[in-house]
C-alpha positions as CSV (number, residue, x, y, z in Angstrom):
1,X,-3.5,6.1,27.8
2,X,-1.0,6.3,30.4
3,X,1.7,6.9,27.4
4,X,-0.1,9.7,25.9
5,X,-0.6,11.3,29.0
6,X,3.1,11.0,29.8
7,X,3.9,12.6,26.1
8,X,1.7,15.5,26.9
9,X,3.4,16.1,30.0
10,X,6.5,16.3,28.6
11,X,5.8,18.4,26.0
12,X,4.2,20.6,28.2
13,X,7.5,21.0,30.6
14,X,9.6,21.6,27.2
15,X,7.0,24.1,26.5
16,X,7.6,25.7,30.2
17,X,11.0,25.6,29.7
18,X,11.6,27.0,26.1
19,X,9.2,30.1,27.4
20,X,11.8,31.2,30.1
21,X,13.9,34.3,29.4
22,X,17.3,34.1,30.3
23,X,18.4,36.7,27.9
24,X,18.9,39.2,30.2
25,X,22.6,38.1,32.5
26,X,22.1,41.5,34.3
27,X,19.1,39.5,36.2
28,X,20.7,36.3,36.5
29,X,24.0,34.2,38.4
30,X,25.6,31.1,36.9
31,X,26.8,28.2,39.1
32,X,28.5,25.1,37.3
33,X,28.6,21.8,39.0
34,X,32.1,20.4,40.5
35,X,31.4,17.2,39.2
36,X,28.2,17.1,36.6
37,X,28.7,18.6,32.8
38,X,25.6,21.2,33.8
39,X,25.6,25.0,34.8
40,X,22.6,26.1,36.7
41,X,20.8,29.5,35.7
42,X,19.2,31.6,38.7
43,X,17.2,34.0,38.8
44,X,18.5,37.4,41.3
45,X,15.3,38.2,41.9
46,X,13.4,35.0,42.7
47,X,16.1,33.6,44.0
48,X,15.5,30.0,42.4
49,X,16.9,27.8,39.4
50,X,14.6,28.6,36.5
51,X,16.6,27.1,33.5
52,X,19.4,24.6,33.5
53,X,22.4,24.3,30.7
54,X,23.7,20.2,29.9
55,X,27.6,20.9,28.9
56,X,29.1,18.5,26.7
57,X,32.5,18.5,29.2
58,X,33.1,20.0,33.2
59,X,33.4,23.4,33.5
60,X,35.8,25.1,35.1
61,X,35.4,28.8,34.6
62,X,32.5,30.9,33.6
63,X,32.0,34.7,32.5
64,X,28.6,36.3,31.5
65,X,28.8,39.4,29.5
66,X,26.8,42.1,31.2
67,X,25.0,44.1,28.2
68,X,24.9,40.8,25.9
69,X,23.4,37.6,25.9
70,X,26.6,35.6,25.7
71,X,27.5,33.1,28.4
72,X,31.2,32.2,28.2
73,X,32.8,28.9,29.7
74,X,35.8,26.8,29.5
75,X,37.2,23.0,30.4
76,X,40.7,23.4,31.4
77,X,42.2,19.6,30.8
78,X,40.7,19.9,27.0
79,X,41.6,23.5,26.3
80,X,38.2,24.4,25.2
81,X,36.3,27.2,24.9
82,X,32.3,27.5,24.2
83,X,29.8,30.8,23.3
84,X,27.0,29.8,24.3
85,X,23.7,31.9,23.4
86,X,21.5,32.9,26.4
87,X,18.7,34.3,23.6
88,X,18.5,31.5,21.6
89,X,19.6,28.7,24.4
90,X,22.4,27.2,22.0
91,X,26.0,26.9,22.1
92,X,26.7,28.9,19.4
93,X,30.8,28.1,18.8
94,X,33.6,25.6,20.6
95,X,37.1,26.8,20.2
96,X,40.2,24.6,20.9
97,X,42.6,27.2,22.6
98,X,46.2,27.6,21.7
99,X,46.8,27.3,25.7
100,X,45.1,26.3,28.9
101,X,42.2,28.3,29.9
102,X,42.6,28.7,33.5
103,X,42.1,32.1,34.5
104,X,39.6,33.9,32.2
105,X,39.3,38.1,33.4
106,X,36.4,40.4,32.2
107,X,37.6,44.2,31.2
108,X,35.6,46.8,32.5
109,X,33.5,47.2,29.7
110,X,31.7,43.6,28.9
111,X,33.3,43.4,25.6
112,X,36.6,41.9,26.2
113,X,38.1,38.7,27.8
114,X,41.9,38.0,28.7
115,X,43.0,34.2,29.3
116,X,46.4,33.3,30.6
117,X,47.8,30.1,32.2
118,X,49.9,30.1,35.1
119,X,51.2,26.5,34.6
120,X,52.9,27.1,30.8
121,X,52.3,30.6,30.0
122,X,50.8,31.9,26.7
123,X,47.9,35.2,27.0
124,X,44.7,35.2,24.9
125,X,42.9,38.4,24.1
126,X,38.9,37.1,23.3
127,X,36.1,39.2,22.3
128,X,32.7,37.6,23.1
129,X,30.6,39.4,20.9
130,X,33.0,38.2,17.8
131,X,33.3,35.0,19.7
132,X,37.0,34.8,18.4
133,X,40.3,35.3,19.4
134,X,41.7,39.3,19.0
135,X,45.4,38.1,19.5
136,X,47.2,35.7,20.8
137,X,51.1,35.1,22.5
138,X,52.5,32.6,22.8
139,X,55.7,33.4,24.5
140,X,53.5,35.4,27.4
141,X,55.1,34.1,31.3
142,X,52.8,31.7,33.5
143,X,50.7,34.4,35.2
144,X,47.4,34.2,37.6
145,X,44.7,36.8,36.2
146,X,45.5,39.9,34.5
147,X,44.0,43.3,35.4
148,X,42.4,45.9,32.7
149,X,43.4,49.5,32.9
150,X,39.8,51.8,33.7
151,X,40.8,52.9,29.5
152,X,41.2,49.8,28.2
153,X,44.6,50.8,27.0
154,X,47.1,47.9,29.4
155,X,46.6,44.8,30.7
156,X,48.7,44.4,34.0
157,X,50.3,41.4,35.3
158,X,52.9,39.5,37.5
159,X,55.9,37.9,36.5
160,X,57.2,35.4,40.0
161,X,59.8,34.2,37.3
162,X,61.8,38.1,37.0
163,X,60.4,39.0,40.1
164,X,58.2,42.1,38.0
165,X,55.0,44.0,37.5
166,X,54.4,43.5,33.5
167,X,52.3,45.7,31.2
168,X,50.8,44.6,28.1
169,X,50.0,47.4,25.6
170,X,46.8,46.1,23.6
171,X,47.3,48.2,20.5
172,X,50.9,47.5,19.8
173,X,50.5,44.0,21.8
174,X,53.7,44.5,23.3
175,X,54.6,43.7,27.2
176,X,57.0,46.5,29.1
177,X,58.6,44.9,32.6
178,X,59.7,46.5,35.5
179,X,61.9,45.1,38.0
180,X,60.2,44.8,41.5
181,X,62.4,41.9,43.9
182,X,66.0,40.4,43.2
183,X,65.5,37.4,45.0
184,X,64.0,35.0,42.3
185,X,63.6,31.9,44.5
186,X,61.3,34.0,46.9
187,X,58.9,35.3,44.6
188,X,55.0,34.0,44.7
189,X,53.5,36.9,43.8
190,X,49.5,38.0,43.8
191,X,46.9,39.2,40.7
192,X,47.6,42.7,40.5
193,X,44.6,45.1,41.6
194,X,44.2,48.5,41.0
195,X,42.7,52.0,42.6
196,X,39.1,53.3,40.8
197,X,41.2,55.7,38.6
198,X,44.0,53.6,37.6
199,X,46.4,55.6,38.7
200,X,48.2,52.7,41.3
201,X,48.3,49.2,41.4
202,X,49.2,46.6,44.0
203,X,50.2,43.5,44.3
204,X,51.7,40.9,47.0
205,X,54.7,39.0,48.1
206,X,52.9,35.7,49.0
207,X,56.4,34.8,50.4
208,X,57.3,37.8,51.9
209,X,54.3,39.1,52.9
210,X,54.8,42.6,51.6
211,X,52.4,44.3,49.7
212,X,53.8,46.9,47.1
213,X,52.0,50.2,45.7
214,X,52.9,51.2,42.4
215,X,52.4,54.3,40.6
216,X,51.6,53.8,36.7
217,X,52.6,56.9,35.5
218,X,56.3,57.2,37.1
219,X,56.5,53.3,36.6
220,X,57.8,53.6,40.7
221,X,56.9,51.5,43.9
222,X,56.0,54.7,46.2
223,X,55.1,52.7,48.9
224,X,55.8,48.7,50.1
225,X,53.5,47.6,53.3
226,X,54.7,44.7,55.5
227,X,51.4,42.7,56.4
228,X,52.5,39.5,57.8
229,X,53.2,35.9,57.1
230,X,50.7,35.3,54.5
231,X,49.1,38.1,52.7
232,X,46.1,37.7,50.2
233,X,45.4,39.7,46.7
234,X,44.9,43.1,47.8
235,X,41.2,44.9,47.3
236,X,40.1,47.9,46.3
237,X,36.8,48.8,47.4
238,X,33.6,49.7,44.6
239,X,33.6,53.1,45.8
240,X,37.2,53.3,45.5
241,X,37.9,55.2,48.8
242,X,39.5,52.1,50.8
243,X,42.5,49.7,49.5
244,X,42.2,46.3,51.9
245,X,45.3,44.1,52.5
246,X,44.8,40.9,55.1
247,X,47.0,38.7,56.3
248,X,45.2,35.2,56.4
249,X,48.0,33.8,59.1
250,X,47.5,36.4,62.0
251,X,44.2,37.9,60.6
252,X,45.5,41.3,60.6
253,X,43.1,43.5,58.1
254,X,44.9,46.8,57.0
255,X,42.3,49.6,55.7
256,X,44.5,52.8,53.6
257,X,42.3,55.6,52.8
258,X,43.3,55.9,48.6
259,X,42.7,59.6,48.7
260,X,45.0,60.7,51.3
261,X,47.1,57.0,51.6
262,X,46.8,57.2,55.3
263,X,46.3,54.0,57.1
264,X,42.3,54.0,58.3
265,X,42.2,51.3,60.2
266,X,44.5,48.0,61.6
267,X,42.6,45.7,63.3
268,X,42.8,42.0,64.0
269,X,39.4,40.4,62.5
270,X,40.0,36.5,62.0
271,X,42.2,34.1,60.6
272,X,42.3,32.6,57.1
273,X,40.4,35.2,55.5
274,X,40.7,35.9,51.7
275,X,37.0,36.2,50.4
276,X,35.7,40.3,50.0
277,X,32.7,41.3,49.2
278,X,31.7,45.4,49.7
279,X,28.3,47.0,50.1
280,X,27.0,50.1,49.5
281,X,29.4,53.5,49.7
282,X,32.1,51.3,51.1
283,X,30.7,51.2,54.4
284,X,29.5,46.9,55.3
285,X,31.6,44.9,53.8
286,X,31.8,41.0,54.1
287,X,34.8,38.7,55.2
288,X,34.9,35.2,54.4
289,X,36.9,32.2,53.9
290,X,37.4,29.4,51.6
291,X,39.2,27.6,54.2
292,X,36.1,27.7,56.6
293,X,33.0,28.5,57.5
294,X,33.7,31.8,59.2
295,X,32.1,35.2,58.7
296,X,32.5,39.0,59.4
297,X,30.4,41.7,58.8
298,X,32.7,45.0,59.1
299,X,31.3,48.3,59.1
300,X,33.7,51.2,57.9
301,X,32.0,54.0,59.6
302,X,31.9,52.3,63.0
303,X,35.6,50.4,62.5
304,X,34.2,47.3,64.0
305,X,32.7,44.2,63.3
306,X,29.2,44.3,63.5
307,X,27.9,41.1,62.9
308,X,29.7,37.5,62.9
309,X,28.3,33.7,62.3
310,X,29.2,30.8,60.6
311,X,27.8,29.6,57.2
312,X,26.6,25.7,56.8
313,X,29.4,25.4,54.2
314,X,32.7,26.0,53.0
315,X,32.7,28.9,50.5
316,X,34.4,28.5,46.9
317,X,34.2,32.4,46.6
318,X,32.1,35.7,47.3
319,X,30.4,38.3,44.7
320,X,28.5,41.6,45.2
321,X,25.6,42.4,44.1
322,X,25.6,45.2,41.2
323,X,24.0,47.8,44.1
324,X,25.7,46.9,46.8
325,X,22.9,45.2,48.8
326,X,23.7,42.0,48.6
327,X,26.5,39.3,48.7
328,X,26.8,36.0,47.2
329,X,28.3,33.0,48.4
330,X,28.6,30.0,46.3
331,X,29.5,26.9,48.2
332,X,32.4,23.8,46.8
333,X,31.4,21.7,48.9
334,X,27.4,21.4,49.1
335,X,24.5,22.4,46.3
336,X,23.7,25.9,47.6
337,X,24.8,29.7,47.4
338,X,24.6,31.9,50.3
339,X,22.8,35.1,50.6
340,X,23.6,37.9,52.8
341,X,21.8,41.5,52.5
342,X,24.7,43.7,54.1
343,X,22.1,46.1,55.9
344,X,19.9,43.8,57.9
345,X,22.4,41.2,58.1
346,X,20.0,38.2,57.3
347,X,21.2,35.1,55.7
348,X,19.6,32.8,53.5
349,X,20.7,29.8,51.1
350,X,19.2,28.9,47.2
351,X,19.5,25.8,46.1
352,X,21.6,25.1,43.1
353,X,23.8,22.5,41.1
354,X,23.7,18.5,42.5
355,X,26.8,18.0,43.9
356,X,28.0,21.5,45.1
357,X,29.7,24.5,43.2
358,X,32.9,24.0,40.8
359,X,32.6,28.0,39.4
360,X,30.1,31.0,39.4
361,X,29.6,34.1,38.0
362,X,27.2,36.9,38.6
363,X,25.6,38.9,34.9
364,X,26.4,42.3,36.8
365,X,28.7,42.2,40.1
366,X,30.2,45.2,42.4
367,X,33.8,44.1,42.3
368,X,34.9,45.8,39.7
369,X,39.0,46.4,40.2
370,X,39.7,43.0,41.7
């Protein structure tokens, strides 16, 4: 009797679970455990796990395409790649990659994915819907993420061995270098990021601690900035009226108004910061760490930090919410992501994953040019 029960119960639960929609990523975040083969599915608007995806390796990076039910993620040491199926719940396709997988960047438009290794080198163009590789190069230089032009025309991105800015063209898959620092052995330079219209990008010296404007149309550095000891990836906001550059040593955050390029504000916030996340209209945004447990709220209209605290764990990252409302902070080194609503302020933490947070994605985030 007891076993019978038992069977109905079960079959009940798989009933439960095979009756949960997580078709639409839009609605949904992804967190992968650090440890356990298993990605966690939440729900934005109940703020809970509702489904739960067994990986036959770790992950180590994630993507979700916004206006498709594909869930894309990778293990790293194996060079693997899986579709996986958020209709149907099923890993659809595992690729072995021609290179490492470990930085994996979504274009603007959901339908593309470019992978490139910063240890060996090699690029991978991916399209998720065809859940195959568009093109592939193999003599591509070791670079961090890659940044899509706003018309999917050029891929951007940095070269620390020639001390350049590169541009891939995707139609002719060619790559077009220019010449930014002479000094090989002090190059350690940043992701590119670029303003709303695509018109400039900018990157930094990690070295250095510049931070250079370029303009894509002459092909020229207009402008070079001088931020401090240790600069981070610079940020342009949602809205695209503010480009952000911090320096994590001093905690120097500089604020250039994109329209104008006058400098809006330079303050001294906190040290070690390198997390963004912007609200609505580019006016709260927050400042994090993944080096601590500090927090900033900073409000653009006001030029002041509004609101401080600390968080009960270390942060592995920060994402927007698609509106603006909301931020999300996924933490490496305990089960839980953070909430923050940027206009009251209020904190709150969902449970998620076993042993903390090893990546996460959001189906629909803010941060769009980052």
């Amino acid at each position: 009797m007891r076993i019978l029960l038992l069977l109905i119960c079960l079959l009940q639960s798989a009933s439960v679970l095979s009756d949960i929609d997580i078709s639409n990523p839009r609605a949904l975040m992804f967190a992968a455990d650090n440890k356990e083969n298993i990605i966690d599915v939440i729900s934005i608007k109940e703020e809970k796990v509702i489904y739960q995806i067994e990986t036959e390796n770790h992950v180590d990076n994630l993507l979700s395409t916004p206006y498709a039910p594909i869930l894309i993620y990778t293990n790293i040491e194996k060079s693997l790649l899986y579709v996986y199926d958020l209709k149907t719940k099923k890993m659809v396709k595992e690729i072995v990659l021609p290179i490492s997988p470990r930085h994996m960047v979504l274009d603007t438009t959901g339908t593309k994915i470019a992978i490139s290794d910063s240890h060996k080198g090699g690029f991978i163009l991916f399209s998720p819907y065809a859940a195959d590789i568009i093109f592939y190069i193999d003599d591509f230089p070791q670079t961090k993420d890659v940044l899509f032009d706003p018309n999917e025309n050029e891929i951007f991105y940095t070269n620390n061995d020639t001390g350049s800015i590169g541009i891939l063209n995707i139609n002719t898959r060619r790559t077009y270098e220019i010449s930014i620092l002479n000094n090989e052995n002090k190059n350690n330079l940043s992701s590119p990021s670029r303003s709303l219209d695509g018109r400039n990008i900018y990157f930094s010296n990690f070295v250095s601690g510049e931070v250079f404007a370029l303009n894509t149309f002459s092909k020229i550095v207009f402008q070079t900035f001088n931020i401090g000891s240790k600069p981070i990836r610079p940020y342009t906001t949602p809205e695209g009226i503010f480009l952000y550059m911090i320096d994590q040593e001093s905690g120097r955050f500089i604020s250039i108004d994109q329209q104008y390029f006058e400098e809006y504000e330079n303050t001294i916030i906190g040290e070690d910061i390198n997390l963004i996340t912007v609200g609505r209209f580019d006016r709260m945004n927050l400042l994090a760490s993944s080096d601590n447990k500090n927090y900033y709220i900073y409000d653009n209209v006001r030029k002041s930090i509004v609101d401080s605290g600390e968080f009960k764990y270390t942060p592995l990252t920060s994402l927007g919410s698609h509106d603006g409302k909301t931020a999300y902070i996924p933490f490496k080194d305990s089960p839980y992501i953070g909430v923050i609503n940027l206009e009251n302020k209020e904190v709150s933490y969902i449970e998620a994953t076993n042993m903390g947070i090893g990546a996460f994605n959001i189906g629909l985030s803010n941060n769009v040019c980052h």
